[in-house]
N, C-alpha and C positions, 0 to 999 in steps of 0.2 A: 210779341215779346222780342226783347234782343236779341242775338245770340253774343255776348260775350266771350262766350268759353266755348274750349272745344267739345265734341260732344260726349267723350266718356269723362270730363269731370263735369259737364253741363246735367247728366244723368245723376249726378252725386251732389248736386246742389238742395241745401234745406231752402227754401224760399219763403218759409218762416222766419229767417235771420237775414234772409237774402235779400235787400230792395231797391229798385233802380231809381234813381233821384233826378228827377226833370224838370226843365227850368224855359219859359216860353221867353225867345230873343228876337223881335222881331216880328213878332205873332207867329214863327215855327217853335215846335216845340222838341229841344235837343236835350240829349244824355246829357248830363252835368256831372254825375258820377255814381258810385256804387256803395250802398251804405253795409258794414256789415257786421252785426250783432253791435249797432251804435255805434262804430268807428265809419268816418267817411272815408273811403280811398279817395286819395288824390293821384294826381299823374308821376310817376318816379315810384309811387310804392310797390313794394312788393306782395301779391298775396300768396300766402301758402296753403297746399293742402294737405295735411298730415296722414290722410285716408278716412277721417271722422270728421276733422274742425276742418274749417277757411278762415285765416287770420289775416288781417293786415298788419305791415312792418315797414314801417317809415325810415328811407335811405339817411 
């Protein structure tokens, strides 16, 4: 598994809503990006953690 996050919000992650999305470039297969409760992050967003949710918020 990844580690994207540090580890005390990596310990706070639901990974029921959580899921990592990969994409085979080359025949390696790389992160493409991080889907969360049906929103895809892209690069520039911001995720939040409010202590219960993880939201993504588009700059």
């Amino acid at each position: 598994m990844d580690m994207l996050a540090p580890d005390w919000l990596a310990a706070r992650i639901n990974y029921g809503s959580v899921k990592y999305v990969y994409c085979i470039i080359d025949g390696a297969e790389k992160l493409k990006g991080v889907r969360i409760d049906g929103r895809m992050a892209e690069i520039g967003d911001t995720i939040s953690f409010d202590g219960k949710w993880l939201s993504v918020e588009r700059r």
